[in-house]
N, C-alpha and C positions, 0 to 999 in steps of 0.2 A: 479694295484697299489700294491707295496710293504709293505709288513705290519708292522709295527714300532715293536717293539720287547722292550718293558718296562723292565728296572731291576727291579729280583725278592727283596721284602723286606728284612731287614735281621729281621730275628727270634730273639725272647726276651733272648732264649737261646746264641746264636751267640753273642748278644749285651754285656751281662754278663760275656761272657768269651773274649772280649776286654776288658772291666773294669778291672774286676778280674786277668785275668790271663795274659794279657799284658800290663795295664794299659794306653790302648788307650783314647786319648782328652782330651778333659777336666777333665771330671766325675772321667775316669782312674787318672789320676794324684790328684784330691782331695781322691779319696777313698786311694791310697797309703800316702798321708800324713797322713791323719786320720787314718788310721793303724801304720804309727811308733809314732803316737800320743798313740795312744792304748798300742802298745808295749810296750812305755816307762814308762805310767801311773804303768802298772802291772807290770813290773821289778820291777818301785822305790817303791813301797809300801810293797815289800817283806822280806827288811831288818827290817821292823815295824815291818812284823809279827814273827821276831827273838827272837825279845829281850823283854824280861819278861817285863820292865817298860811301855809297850803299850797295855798290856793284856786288859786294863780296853776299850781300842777302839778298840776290839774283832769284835764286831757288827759291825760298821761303815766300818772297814777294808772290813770285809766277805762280806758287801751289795756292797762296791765299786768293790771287786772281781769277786761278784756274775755278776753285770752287763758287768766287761768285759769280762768275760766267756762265758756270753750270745750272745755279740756280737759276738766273736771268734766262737762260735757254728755254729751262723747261717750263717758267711764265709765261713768257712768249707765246710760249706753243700750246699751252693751257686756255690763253685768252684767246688765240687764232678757234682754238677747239669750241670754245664755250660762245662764242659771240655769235648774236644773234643773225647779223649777217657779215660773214666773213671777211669779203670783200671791200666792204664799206669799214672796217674796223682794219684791214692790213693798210691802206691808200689813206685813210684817215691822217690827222694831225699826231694822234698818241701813236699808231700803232708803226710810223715811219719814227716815231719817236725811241719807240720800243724795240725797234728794228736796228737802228741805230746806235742803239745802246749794250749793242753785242757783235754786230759786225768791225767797230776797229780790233776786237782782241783777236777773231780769226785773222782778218787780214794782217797783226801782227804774225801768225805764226806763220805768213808767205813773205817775210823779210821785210814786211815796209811799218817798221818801228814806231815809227815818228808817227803813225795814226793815231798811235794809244793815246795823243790828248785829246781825239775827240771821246773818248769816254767822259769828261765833262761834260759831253749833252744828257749825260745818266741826270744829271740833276735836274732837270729841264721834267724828268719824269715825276715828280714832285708835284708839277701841275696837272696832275689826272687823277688828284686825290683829291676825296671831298670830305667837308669835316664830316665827324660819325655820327653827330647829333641832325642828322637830316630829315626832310619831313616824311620821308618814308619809314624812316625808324622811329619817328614819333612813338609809336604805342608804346615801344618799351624805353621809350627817354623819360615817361610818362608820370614813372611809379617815382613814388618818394618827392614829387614836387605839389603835393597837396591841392592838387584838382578837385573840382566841389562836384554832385554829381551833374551831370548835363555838360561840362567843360571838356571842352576839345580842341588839342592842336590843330590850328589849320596855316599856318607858317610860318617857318622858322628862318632867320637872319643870322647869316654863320658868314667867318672871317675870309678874306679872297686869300685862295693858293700861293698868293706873294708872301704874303706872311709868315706860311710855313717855308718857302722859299729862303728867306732871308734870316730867319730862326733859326735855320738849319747850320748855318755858316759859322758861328763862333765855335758848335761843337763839331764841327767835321776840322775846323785850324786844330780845336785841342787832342783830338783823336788823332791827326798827323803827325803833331810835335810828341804824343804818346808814344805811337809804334819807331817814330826816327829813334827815339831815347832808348826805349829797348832794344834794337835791335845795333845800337851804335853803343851800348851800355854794357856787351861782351857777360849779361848775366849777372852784373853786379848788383848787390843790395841795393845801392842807392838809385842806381837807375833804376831799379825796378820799383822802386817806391815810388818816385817822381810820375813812374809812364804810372803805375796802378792809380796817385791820385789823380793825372791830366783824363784818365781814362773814365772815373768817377764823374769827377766835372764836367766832361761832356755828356755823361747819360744823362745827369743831372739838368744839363739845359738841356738836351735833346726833351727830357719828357716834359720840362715846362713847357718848350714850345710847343708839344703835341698834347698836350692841354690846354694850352691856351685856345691853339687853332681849332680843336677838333671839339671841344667841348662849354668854351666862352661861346655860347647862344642867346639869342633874343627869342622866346616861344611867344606868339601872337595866339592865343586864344579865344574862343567867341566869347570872352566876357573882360580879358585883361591882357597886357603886359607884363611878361616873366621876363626878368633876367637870372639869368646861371652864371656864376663866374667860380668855374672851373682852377685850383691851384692846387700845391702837393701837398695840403695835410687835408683837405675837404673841399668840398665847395658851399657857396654862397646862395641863397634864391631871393631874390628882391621883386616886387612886385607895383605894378601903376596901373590903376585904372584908366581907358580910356577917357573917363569925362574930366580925367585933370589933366590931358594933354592939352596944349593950346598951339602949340605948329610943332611941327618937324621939317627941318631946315636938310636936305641931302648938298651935298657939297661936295666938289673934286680937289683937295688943297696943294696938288703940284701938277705940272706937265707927265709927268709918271702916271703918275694915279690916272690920269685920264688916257693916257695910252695903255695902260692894262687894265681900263674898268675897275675900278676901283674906287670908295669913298669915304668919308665920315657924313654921321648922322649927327644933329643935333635936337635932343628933344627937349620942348620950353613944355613946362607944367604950370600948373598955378598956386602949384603948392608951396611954399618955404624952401621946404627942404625935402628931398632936392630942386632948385627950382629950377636945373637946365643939366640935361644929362647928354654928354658927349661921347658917341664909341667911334673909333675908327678901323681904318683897313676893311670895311665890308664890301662882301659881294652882290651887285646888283643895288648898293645904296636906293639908286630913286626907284628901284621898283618898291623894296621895301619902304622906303618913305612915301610914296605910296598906298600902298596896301593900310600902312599904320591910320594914316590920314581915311581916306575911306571907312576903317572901322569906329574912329573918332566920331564921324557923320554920323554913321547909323545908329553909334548909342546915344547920339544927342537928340537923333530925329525919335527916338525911344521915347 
């Protein structure tokens, strides 16, 4: 008799550094919101701590600091722990990034104040997120998009990190102008009404933008063209067969965009409607324009 051969478990280490550092399943995708939650919390609080008129919420500020410092610390030290090679992950791009993003609040507490605006490179951490629809999660992006049998993701076209970068920004002003109101509002009704709706309004764009980013997807298929478009009461699935594609145009439309890798696609079909479909802000445009092109061939040479 043959001996069944069990897969080995995966280690708590291994498990951590899917969370963390790739932001695998579920867990991975709640812990990367909860961190641009974090981010944005301690951005917007910083311009408080500017300006003389909020001296007197000295305390309140420091304790609310204190605590996301604390968190940030024990991230830190969870990714140092879980990463595959240590080393190459502390000297890296993110992890002097990560690094960075907690050494001005100590070296505030050795009297040199005036560091604490580099905690603005916290936001810079925004770009070591990937959206959550990625091809590794394919299988469970998978259900409820009507796959025929034999159909399989094999790459997906998700939006560049700038996007969730720049999304991020009207709600961290309205969480600023929130906490200033409250805490400059001595408890009254009406302040507290103003900060509770400014404070709405930025969840409210916060989760569009992290919907937009993390779940507007392109899924390439071995038989079609899916698009997902991801918004807050459901999403969308639209679908294009390769043999009605006729080019796809990648394009860089500023000096920007081509210093951060970044582009729009343009896709011409031959159908009416839609006859030319435009997404922008994507990651790796020409490879995916690319990739699309290539599978066009093969159903043609079919």
């Amino acid at each position: 008799m043959q001996a069944i051969t069990l897969p080995s478990p995966v280690s708590f280490r291994t498990q951590l550094r899917l969370i963390l550092h790739d932001g695998r399943g579920r867990l991975g995708h709640a812990f990367n919101f909860l961190l641009v939650v974090l981010i944005l919390v301690s951005v917007a609080i910083l311009p408080l701590e500017l300006l003389p008129t909020y001296h007197a919420f000295d305390q309140a500020i420091s304790m609310l600091e204190s605590v996301i410092i604390a968190l940030f610390t024990v991230e830190y030290g969870l990714r140092i722990y879980s990463a595959e090679h240590r080393a190459a992950y502390i000297f890296s791009l993110w992890g002097i990034i990560d690094a960075l993003s907690i050494v001005p609040f100590y070296a505030g507490l050795f009297g040199t104040e005036y560091v604490r605006v580099l905690r603005l490179i916290r936001f810079f951490k925004l770009g070591e997120i990937d959206a959550a629809a990625s091809v590794e999660d394919a299988d469970t992006m998978e259900r409820g998009m009507g796959l025929v049998e034999g159909e399989q993701v094999q790459y997906v076209v998700t939006k560049h990190p700038l996007y969730l970068f720049l999304g991020c920004i009207p709600p961290t002003l309205a969480a600023s102008f929130a906490i200033g109101i409250l805490f400059a509002g001595n408890n009254q009704p009406v302040a507290i009404s103003v900060a509770t709706i400014l404070l709405l309004f930025a969840f409210v764009l916060l989760w569009k933008t992290w919907l937009d980013f993390s779940y507007d997807v392109i899924y390439l298929t071995n038989y079609r063209l899916i698009f997902v478009d991801q918004n807050l009461l459901g999403r969308s699935i639209n679908q294009m067969n390769y043999s009605s594609i006729t080019n796809v145009k990648p394009f860089y439309p500023s000096i920007i965009s081509y210093i951060f890798r970044y582009g729009s696609l343009i896709i011409d079909t031959a159908a009416e409607h839609p006859g030319q479909v435009s997404i922008s802000m994507i990651r790796r445009h020409e490879e995916a324009a690319h990739v699309i092109m290539q599978k066009c061939f093969q159903t043609k040479e079919i």
